[in-house]
C-alpha positions in Angstrom: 0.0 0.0 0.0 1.5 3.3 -1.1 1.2 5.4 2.3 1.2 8.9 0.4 -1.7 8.3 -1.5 -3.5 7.4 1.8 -5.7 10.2 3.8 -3.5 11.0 7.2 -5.7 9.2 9.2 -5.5 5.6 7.4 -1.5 6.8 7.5 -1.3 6.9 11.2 -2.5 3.7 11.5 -0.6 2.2 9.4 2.4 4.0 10.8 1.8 2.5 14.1 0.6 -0.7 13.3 4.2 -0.7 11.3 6.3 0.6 15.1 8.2 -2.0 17.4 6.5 -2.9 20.9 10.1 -0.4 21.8 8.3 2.6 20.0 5.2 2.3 22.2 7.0 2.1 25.6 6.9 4.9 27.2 10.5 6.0 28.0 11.9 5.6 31.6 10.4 8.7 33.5 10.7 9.7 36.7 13.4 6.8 37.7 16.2 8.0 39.4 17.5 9.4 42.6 17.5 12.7 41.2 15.5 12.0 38.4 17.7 12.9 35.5 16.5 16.2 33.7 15.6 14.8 30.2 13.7 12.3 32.4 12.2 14.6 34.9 8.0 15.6 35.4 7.1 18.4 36.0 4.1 20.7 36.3 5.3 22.9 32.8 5.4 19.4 31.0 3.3 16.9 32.9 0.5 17.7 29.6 3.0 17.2 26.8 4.3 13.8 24.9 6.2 12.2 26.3 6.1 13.1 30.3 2.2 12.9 29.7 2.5 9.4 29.5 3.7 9.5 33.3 1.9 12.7 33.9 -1.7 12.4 33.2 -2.1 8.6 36.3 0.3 10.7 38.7 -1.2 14.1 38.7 -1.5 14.3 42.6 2.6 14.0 42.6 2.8 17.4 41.1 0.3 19.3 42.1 -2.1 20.1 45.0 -5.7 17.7 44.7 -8.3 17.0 46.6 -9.5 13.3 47.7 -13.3 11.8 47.1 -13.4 9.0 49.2 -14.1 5.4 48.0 -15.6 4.6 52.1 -14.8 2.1 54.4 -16.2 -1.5 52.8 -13.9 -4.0 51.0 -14.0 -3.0 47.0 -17.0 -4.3 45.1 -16.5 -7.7 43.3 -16.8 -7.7 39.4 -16.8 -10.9 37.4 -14.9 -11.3 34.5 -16.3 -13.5 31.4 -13.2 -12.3 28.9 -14.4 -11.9 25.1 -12.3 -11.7 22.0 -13.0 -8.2 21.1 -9.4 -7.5 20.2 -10.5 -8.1 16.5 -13.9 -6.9 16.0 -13.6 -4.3 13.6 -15.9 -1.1 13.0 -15.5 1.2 9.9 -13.1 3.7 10.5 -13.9 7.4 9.2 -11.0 7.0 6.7 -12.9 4.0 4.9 -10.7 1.2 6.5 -11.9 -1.4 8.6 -9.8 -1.2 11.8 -10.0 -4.0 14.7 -10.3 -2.5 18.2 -6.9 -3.4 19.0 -5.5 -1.8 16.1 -7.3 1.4 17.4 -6.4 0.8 21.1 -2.3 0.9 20.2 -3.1 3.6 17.6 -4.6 5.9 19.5 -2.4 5.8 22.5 -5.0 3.8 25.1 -3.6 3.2 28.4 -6.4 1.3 30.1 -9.2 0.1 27.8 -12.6 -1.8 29.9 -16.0 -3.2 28.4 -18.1 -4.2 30.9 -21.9 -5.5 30.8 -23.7 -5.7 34.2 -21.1 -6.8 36.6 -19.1 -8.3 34.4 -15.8 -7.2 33.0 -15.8 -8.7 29.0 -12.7 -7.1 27.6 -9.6 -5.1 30.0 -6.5 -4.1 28.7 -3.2 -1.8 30.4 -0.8 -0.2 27.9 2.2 1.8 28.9 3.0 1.2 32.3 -0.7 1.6 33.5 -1.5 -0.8 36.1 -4.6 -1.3 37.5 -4.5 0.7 40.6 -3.3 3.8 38.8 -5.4 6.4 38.9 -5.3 8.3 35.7 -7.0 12.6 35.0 -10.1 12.1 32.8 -10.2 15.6 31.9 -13.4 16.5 30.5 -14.9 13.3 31.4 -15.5 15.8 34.8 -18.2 17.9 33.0 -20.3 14.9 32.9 -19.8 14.1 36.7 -20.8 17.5 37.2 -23.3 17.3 35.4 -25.0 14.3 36.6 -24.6 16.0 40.2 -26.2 19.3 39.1 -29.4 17.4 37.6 -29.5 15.1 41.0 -29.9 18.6 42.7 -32.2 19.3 40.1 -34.0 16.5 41.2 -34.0 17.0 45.5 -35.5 20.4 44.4 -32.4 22.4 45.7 -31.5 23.6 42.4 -34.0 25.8 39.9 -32.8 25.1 36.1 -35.0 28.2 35.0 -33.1 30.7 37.6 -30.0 32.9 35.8 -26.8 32.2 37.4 -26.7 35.4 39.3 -29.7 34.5 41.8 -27.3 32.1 43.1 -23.6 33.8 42.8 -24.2 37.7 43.1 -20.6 37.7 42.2 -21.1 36.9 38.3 -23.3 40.1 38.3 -21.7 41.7 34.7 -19.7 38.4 33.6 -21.4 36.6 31.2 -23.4 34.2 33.2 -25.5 36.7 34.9 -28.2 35.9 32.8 -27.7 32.9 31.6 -30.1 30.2 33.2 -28.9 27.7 34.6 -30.5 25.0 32.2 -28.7 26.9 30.0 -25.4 26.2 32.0 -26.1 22.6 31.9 -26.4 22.2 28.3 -23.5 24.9 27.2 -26.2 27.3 25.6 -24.1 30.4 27.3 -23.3 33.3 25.0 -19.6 34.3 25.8 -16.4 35.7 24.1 -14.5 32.4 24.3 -12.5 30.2 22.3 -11.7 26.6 23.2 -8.1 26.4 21.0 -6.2 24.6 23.7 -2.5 25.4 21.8 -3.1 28.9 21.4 -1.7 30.2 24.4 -3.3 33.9 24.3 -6.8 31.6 24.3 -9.2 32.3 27.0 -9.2 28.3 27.6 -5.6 28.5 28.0 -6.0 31.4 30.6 -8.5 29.0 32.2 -6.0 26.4 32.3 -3.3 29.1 34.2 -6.5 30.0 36.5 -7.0 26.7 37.9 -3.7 26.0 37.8 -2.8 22.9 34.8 -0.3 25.0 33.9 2.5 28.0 35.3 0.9 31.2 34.2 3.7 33.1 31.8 3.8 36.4 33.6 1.3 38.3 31.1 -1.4 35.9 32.3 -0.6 35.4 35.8 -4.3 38.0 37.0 -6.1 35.4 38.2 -5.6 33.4 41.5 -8.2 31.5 41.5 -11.1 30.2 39.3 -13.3 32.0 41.7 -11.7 35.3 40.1 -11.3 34.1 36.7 -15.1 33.2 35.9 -16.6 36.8 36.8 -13.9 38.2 34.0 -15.7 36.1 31.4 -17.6 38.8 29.1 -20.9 38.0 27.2 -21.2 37.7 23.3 -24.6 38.0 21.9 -27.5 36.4 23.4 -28.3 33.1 25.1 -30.1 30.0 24.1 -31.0 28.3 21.3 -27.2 26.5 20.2 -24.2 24.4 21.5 -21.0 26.6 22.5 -18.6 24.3 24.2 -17.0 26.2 26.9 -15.4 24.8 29.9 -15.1 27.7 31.5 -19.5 27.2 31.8 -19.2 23.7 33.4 -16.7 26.1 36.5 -19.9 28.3 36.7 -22.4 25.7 36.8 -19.8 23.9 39.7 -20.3 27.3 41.3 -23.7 28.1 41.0 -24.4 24.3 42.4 -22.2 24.7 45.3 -23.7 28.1 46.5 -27.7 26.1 45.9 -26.5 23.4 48.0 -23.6 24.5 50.4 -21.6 21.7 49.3 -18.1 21.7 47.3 -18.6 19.2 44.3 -15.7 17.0 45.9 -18.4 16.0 48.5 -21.4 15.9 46.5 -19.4 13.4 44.1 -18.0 11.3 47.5 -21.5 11.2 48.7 -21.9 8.9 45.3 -18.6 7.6 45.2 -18.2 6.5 48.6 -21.3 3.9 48.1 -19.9 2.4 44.3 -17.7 -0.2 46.0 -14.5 1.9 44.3 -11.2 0.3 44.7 -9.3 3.4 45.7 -10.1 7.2 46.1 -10.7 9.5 43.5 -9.5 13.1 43.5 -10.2 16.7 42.1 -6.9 18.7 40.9 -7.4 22.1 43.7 -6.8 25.4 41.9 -4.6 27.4 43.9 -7.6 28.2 46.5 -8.2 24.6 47.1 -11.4 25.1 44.7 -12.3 21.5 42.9 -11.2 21.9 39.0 -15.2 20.7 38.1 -14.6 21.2 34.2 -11.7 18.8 33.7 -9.5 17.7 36.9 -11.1 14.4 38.0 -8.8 11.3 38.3 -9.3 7.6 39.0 -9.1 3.7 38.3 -10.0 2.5 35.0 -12.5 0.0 37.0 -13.9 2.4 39.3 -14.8 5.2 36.3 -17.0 1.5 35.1 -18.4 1.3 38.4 -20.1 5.2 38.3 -21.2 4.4 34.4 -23.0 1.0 35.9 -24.9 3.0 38.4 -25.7 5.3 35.6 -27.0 2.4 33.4 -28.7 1.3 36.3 -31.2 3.8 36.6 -29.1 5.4 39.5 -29.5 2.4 41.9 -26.7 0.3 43.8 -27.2 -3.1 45.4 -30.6 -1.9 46.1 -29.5 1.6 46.9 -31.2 4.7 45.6 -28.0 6.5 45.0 -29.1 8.6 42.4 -32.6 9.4 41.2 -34.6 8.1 38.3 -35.3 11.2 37.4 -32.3 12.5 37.3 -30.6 9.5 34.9 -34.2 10.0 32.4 -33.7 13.8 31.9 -30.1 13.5 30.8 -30.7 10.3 28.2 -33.9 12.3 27.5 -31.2 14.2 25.3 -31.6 17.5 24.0 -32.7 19.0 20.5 -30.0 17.3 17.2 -31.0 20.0 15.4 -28.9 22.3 17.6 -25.9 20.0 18.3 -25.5 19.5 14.7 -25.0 23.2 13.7 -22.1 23.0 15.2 -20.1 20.9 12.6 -16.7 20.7 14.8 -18.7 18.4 17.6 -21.0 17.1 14.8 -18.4 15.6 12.7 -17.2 13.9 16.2 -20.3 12.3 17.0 -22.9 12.6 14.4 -26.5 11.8 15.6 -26.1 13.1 19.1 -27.0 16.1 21.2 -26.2 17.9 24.3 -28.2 17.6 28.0 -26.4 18.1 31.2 -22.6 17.7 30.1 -23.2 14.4 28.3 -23.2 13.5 24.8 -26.5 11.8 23.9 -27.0 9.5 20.9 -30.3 10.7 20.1 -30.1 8.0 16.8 -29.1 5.1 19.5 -31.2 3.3 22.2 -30.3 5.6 25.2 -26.8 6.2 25.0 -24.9 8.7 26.5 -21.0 9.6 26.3 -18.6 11.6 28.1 -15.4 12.6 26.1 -12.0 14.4 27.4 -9.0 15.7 25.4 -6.0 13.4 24.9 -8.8 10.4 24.7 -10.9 9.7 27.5 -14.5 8.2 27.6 -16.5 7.5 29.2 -19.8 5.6 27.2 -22.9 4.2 28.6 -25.2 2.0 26.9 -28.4 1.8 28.8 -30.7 -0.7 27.4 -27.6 -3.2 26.7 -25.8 -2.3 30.5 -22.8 -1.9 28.5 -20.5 0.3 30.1 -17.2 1.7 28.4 -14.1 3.5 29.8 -10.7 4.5 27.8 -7.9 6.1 29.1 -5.5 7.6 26.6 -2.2 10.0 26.4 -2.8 10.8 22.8 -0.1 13.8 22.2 -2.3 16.4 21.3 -5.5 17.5 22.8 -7.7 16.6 20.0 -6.7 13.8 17.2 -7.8 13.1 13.9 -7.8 9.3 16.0 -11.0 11.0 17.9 -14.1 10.3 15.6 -12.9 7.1 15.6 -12.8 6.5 19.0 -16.8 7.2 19.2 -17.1 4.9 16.4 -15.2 1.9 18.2 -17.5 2.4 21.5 -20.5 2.5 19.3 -19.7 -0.8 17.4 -18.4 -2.9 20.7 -22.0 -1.7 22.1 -23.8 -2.8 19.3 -22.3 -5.9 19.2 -22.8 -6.7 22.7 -26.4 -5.9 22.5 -26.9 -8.0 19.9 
């Protein structure tokens, strides 16, 4: 096969379908007593290839974070039934057929879990990972958030139809002042803001120095906090009535929840987590007030992100446990208009058929599915009428990959299979 008359994306995996096991090791970071510089961590690098491979499952080594519990009782039991999925294929969005496993090493997985019910069908570790490393999720948080906010939602200790600023006087003039808080939920907010996460004069990458992912150069070090960051946020147009994917909106939703409910999101999410049977604590990168990172800073086990999407799949209910509401799980599958998700061709290219409700991705076209998706390739995909519940975690170099369309694809087909 000629590689140059191939699109890039058939190239890349042919390129590394063609590298040594050698080329996909991760080199030998953070060994040594010092650690030798060209081998060294750090908070400037810890997001970029190749210290992200180290980086993104030891986050709480470099900077401050926050623990949600996983309680006091003995881990949860799953079963395993292992299937063959290695080399089910799916049609990639270059025209191939690619096998999962050809995806997986492609698209730099390092932990890759299909489970159905309590059963683990498929688990793979790539890279180091091992199973008790806990590994960021990035915008896999919104989605946590999310299903929080709609459980207040739900207790009646949230209004969805209130602006922002009934709750936090403080965003008086920013630009979520008026926006409701439905329309926080479903990124509807009307704000100057561009998500171009390499552009470092970008107000996501100012977010990213607010929170504290990265050292703020000196001409953005204003901000000391997300608390102070989000009122500086300035309104563009009106609000309503389209998708605008803003993480800054998930911080102000975070916000607007923890003033409703006088709760920090870290508790409201150990409140959930502390009853899944987790194998270890999760944790929220602080921001340099201490202040959970709710738009993106959430890490944990490979097994115990399958354990919060099987609660989800079930209808919000544990061993017998109400943990969540009905209600709650229904109004986020419920999904949102397509119409308004698809005018936004970026997103709609990336998952075609879905829309927006609560910080999930909803396959509108697909039996009840819902998705959460982070940069650098994490996922989060739950299949409700199958119980099939999906988790990768990735250290893709970049923060979005022409490897990501496919990604959805993949988790669609290993549902559909299952369900079968």
């Amino acid at each position: 096969m000629n590689q140059n008359n191939l699109p890039l994306l058939a190239r890349l995996y042919v390129e590394a379908n063609g590298s040594s096991a050698d080329e996909r090791v991760a080199p030998l970071l953070m060994q040594g007593f010092p650690v030798a510089p060209e081998r060294r961590v750090t908070w400037s690098n810890w997001m970029r290839p190749p210290f992200s491979r180290w980086g993104f499952r030891h986050l709480a080594r470099l900077r401050p974070s926050i623990d949600v519990q996983a309680g006091a009782g003995t881990s949860s039991v799953l079963k395993e039934a292992p299937l063959a999925l290695d080399e089910l294929h799916f049609d990639s969005e270059c025209g191939l057929g690619v096998s999962v496993i050809d995806h997986l090493v492609a698209s730099h997985t390092d932990a890759f879990l299909v489970m159905q019910g309590d059963t683990v069908l498929f688990e793979r570790y790539f890279n180091g990972q091992q199973r008790r490393d806990r590994h960021i999720m990035f915008s896999v948080t919104k989605s946590l958030i999310g299903t929080l906010g709609e459980q207040l939602v739900s207790e009646g200790i949230l209004d969805p139809a209130l602006p922002a600023v009934h709750y936090v006087p403080e965003m008086a003039g920013s630009a979520f002042a008026d926006a409701t808080v439905r329309q926080l939920f479903d990124m509807a907010v009307g704000i100057d803001y561009s998500e171009v996460y390499d552009d470092p004069n970008s107000e996501s990458s100012q977010y990213g120095y607010a929170c504290g992912f990265q050292p703020a150069p000196p001409q953005y070090a204003q901000f000391e906090s997300l608390y102070q960051y989000l009122p500086s946020l300035r309104k563009s147009g009106i609000h309503g009535g389209f998708f605008h994917y803003v993480t800054a909106t998930t911080e102000a939703l975070a916000w607007v929840m923890e003033r409703a409910c006088g709760k920090s999101c870290d508790q409201l999410l150990q409140e959930i987590w502390s009853q899944l049977g987790c194998e270890r604590d999760g944790y929220f990168m602080a921001d340099p007030w201490g202040r959970s990172v709710a738009g993106a800073g959430f890490s944990a086990t490979l097994r115990d992100m399958a354990r919060f999407g099987r609660l989800l799949a079930n209808d919000g209910c544990q061993d017998g446990r109400q943990l969540l509401s009905k209600e709650t799980i229904a109004r986020i599958v419920a999904g949102s208009d397509p119409a308004i998700y698809a005018a936004n061709p970026e997103f709609s290219q990336w998952t075609p058929g879905a829309s927006y409700r609560s910080q999930w991705y909803v396959f509108n076209d697909y039996s009840q599915a819902i998705m959460a998706g982070g940069i650098h390739g994490q996922y989060l995909f739950v299949d409700k009428p199958s119980g099939v519940v999906i988790v990768k975690q990735s250290s893709l170099p970049e923060a979005v990959t022409p490897f990501d369309a496919d990604s959805v694809r993949m988790l669609r087909a290993i549902a559909s299979h299952l369900g079968r």
